[in-house]
C-alpha positions in Angstrom: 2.5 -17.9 32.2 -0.2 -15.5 32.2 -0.1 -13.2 29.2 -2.7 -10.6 30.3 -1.4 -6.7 30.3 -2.4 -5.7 33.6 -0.8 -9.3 35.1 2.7 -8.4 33.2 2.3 -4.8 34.9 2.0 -6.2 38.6 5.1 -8.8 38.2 7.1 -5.7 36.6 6.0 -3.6 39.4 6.2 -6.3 42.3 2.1 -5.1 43.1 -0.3 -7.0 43.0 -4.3 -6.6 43.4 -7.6 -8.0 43.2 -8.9 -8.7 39.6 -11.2 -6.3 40.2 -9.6 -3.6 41.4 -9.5 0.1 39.8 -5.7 0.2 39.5 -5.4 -3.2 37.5 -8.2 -1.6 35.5 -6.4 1.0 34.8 -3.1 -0.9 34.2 -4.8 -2.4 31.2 -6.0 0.4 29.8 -2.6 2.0 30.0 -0.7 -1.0 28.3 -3.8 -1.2 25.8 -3.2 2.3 25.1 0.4 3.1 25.0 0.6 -0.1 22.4 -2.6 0.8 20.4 -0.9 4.3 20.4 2.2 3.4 19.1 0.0 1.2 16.6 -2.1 3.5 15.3 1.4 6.3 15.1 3.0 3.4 13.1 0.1 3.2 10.5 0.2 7.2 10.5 4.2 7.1 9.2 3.2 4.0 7.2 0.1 6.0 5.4 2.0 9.4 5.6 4.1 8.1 2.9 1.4 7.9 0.3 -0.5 10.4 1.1 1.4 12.6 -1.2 0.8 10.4 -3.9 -1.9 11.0 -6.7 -3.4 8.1 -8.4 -2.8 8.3 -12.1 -6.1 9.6 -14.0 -7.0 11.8 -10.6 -7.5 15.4 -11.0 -8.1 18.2 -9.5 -11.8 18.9 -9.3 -13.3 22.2 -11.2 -16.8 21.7 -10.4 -17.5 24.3 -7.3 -19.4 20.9 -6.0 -16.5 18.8 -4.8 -13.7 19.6 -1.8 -10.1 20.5 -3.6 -11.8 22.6 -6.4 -10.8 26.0 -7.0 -13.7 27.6 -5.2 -13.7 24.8 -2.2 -12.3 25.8 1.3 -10.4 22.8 1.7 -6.8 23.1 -0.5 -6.7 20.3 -2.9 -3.1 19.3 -1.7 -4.5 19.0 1.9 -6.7 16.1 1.3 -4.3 13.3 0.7 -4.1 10.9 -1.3 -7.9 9.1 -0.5 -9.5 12.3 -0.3 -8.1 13.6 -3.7 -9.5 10.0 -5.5 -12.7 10.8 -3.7 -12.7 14.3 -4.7 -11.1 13.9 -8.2 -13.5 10.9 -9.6 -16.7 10.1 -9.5 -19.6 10.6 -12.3 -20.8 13.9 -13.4 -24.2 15.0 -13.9 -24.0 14.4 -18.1 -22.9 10.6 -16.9 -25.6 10.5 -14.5 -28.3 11.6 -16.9 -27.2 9.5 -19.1 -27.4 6.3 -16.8 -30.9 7.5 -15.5 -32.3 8.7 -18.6 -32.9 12.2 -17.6 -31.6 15.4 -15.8 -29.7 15.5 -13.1 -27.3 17.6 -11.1 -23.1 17.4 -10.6 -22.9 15.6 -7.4 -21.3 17.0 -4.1 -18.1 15.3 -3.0 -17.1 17.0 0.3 -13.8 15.8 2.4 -11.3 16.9 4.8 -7.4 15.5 4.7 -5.2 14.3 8.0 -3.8 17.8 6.5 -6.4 19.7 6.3 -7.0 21.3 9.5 -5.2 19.8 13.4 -7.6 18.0 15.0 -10.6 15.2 13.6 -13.6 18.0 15.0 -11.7 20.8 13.0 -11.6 18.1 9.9 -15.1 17.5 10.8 -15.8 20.9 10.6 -14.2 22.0 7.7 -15.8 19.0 5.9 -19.4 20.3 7.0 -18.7 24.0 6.2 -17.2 22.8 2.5 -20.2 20.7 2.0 -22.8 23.7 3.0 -20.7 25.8 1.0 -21.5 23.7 -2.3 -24.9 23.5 -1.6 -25.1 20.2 0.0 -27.8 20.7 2.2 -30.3 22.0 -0.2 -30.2 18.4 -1.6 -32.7 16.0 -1.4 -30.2 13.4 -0.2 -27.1 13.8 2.0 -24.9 10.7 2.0 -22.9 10.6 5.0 -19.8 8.6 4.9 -16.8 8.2 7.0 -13.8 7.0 6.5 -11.9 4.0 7.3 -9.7 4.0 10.1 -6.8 6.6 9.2 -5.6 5.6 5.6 -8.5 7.8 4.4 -10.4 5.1 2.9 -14.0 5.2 1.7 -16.2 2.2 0.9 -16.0 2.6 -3.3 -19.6 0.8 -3.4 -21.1 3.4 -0.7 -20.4 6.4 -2.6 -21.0 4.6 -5.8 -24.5 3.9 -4.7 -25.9 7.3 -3.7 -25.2 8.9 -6.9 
């Protein structure tokens, strides 16, 4: 039996067409969609759950330089559970100095939460304003880095690195 979406669609419909035709085309990409929706909706609930969790040792940020501090645009309970690890760790300028042997400056941790604003270009958005805000652009490096998929992840060794 052939497993292929768009084949499944024609013997449920009692249709069939050429291999090449638009409407099989589009068959597929409905099946592929409605089950990668439900997919990616099921790793939303899954992830959801967590998101309200804080990792032990995380804290709210005070320095104006990361997203979630007092002065930042983005609410600290808005970034989830990721963004708040990302937001609430990382080395301060007197650690950095210390590893490099000389001055340096608190670096800028900006992120946007799944709760943050609607839609991924508001996120995006919001992100990019917070990270002005702080001074980001003024830097002589911006690290840009995305996220993994929905649970918020960041590569550890990415942001690790560019400090």
């Amino acid at each position: 039996m052939d497993g292929h979406p768009a084949r499944a669609v024609d013997r449920a419909t009692g249709r069939s067409r050429d291999r090449l035709d638009a409407g099989r085309r589009g068959y597929g990409l409905l099946v592929s969609g409605v089950l990668l929706d439900g997919r990616v909706g099921a790793a939303d609930a899954a992830f959801s759950v967590r998101n309200g969790i804080t990792e032990p040792g995380v804290v709210q940020p005070v320095a104006p330089e990361r997203s979630g501090s007092p002065e930042s645009q983005v609410p600290w309970t808005s970034l989830g559970r990721q963004g708040r690890s990302f937001t609430g760790t990382g080395p301060s300028a007197e650690q950095i100095a210390a590893f490099r042997d000389g001055p340096a400056r608190t670096p800028i941790r900006a992120y946007a939460g799944l709760e943050t604003a609607p839609t991924a270009e508001d996120r995006a958005r919001v992100a990019v304003d917070d990270l002005a805000r702080a001074g980001g652009f003024d830097r002589g490096t911006l690290v840009v880095v995305t996220t993994t998929a929905r649970g918020g992840w960041t590569r550890a060794r990415w942001t690790r690195s560019s400090t």
